[in-house]
C-alpha positions as CSV (number, residue, x, y, z in Angstrom):
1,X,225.2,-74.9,7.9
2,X,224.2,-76.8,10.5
3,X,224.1,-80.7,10.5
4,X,220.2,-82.0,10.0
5,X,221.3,-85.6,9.4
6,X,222.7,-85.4,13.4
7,X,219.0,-83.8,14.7
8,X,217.1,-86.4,13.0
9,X,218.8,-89.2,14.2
10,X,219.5,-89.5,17.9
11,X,222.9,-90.3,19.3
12,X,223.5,-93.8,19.1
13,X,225.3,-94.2,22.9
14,X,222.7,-91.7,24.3
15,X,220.3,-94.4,22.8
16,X,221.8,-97.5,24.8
17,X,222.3,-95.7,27.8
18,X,218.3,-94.5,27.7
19,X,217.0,-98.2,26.5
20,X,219.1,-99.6,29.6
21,X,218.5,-97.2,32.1
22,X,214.2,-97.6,30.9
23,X,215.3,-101.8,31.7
24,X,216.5,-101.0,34.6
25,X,213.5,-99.2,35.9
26,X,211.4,-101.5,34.7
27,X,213.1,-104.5,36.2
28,X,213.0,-102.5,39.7
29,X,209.6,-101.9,39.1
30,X,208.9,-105.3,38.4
31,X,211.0,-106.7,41.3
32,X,209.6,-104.2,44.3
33,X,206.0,-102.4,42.9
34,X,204.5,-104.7,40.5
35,X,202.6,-106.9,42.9
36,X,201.3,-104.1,44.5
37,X,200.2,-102.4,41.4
38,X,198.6,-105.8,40.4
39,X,197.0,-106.2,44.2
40,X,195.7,-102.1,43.6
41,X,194.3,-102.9,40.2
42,X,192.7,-106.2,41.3
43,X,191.4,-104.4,44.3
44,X,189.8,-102.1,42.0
45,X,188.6,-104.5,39.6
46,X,187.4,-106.2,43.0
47,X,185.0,-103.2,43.9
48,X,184.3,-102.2,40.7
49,X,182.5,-106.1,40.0
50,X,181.4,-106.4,43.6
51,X,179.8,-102.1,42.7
52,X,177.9,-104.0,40.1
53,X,177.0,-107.3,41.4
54,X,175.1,-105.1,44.0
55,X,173.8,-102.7,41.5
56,X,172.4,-106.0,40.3
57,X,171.1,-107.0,43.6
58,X,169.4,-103.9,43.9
59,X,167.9,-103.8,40.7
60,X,166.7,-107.2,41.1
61,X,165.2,-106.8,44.6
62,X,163.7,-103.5,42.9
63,X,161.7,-105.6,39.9
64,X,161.0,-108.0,42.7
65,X,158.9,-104.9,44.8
66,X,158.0,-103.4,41.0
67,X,156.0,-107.1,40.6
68,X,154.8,-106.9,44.1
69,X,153.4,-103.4,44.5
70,X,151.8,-103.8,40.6
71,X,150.6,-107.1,42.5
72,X,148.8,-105.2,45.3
73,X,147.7,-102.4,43.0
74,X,146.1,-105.0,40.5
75,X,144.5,-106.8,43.8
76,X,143.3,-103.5,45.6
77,X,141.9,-102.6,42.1
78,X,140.0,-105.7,42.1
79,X,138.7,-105.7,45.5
80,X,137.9,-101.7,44.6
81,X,135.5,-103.1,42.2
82,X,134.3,-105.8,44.1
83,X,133.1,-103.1,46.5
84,X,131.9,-100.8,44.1
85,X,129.9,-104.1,42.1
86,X,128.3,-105.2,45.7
87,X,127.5,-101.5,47.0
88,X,125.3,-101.3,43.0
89,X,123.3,-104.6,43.5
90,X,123.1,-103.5,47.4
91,X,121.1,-100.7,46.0
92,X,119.4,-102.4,43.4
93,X,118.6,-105.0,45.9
94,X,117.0,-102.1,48.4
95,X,115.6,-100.2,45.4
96,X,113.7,-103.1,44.2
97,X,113.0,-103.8,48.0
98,X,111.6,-100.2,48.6
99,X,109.6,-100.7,45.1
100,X,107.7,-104.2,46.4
101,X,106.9,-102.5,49.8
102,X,105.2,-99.2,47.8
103,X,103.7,-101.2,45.3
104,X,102.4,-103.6,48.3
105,X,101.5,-100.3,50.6
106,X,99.8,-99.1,47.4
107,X,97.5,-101.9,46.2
108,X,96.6,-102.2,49.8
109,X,95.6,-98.6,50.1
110,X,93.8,-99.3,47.0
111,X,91.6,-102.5,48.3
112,X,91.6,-100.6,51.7
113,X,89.8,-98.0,49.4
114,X,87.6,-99.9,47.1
115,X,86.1,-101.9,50.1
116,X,85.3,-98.6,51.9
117,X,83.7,-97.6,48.7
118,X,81.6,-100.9,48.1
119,X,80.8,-100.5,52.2
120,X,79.8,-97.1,51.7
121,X,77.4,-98.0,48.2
122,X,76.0,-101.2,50.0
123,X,75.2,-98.5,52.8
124,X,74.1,-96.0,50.3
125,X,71.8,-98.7,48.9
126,X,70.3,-99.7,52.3
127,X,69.8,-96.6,53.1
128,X,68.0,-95.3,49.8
129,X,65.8,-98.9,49.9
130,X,65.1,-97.7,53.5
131,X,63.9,-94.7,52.5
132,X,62.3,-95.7,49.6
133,X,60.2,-98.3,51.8
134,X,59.2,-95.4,54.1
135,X,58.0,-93.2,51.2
136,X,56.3,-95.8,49.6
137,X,54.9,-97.3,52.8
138,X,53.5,-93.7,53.7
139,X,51.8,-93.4,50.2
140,X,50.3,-96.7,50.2
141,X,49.1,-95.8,53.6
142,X,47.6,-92.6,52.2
143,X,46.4,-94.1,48.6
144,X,44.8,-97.0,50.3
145,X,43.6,-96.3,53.8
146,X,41.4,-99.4,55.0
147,X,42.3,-102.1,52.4
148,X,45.2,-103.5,53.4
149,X,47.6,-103.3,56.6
150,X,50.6,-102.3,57.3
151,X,52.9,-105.0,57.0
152,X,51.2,-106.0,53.6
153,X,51.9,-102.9,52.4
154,X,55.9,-103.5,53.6
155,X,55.8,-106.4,51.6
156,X,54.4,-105.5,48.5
157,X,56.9,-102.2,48.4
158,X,59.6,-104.1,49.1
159,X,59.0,-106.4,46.3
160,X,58.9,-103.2,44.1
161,X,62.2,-101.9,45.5
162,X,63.7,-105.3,44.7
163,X,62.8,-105.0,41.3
164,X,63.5,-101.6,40.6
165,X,66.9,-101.9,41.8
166,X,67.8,-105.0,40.1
C-alpha cells in the first residue's frame, strides 16, 4: 500500500529549497522591479484621482450652467409674462379707449339728433301758427268784412294762437 503519510506532507528539503528560491525572487524583485511597480501603480493611482478630480470639475461647471440656464429660463419666464401682462392692459387700455370714443360718437349722435328734432318741432310749430294765422285771418276777413282791419284781425288771432298752444 502506498504511503499517504508521505503525500500529505511535502518533502521537507523540497520545502527549503522552494521557500528560498520564492526569497530569492522576491529580493530580485525588490532590488530591480519594485520601484517601477510602485512608479506604475502610483501613476495609476495618479490618473485614476486626477480622472476624478476632473469628473468633479465637470460636474461642478455642469451645476454651475444647471443654475445658470434655470436662471435664464426663470428670467425669460418672467419677462414672458411681463409681455403677456402689458399686451392684456394694452388691450384693456384700447378697449376702454374704443368704448369712450363710441359712447362719446354716440351721445353726440344723439344731441346731434334731439336738436334736429326740437329744430324741426320749433319749425313744425311756426309753421302750424303760420298757418293757423292765415286760416284764421281769412275767416275773420270773411266773418267780419268792414269792422275791423287787417292787422287787428292779425293781432287778435295771434293772441288766440298763443293761447291755444300754451
Amino acid at each position: 500500500m502506498p504511503d499517504i503519510a508521505a503525500k500529505l506532507f511535502p518533502n521537507p528539503t523540497t520545502m527549503i529549497v522552494q521557500l528560498c528560491s520564492t526569497a530569492i525572487m522576491l529580493l530580485l524583485f525588490k532590488k530591480y522591479l519594485w520601484n517601477y511597480v510602485l512608479e506604475f501603480f502610483q501613476k495609476r493611482a495618479d490618473f485614476i484621482e486626477g480622472n476624478i478630480n476632473d469628473a468633479k470639475a465637470k460636474n461642478e461647471k455642469a451645476s454651475e450652467y444647471l443654475l445658470e440656464s434655470e436662471k435664464h429660463a426663470k428670467e425669460a419666464a418672467k419677462q414672458y409674462k411681463e409681455i403677456i401682462d402689458q399686451a392684456k392692459e394694452d388691450a384693456v387700455k384700447a378697449k376702454s379707449k374704443i368704448m369712450d370714443e363710441a359712447n362719446k360718437q354716440a351721445q353726440e349722435k344723439i344731441e346731434q339728433a334731439r336738436h334736429e328734432i326740437e329744430s324741426e318741432k320749433l319749425a313744425a310749430q311756426d309753421e302750424m301758427k303760420k298757418e293757423i294765422v292765415d286760416v284764421a285771418v281769412e275767416v275773420a276777413t270773411k266773418v267780419m268784412d268792414q269792422n275791423m282791419n287787417t292787422e287787428a284781425n292779425k293781432a287778435l288771432v295771434d293772441d288766440f294762437v298763443k293761447q291755444v298752444v300754451n
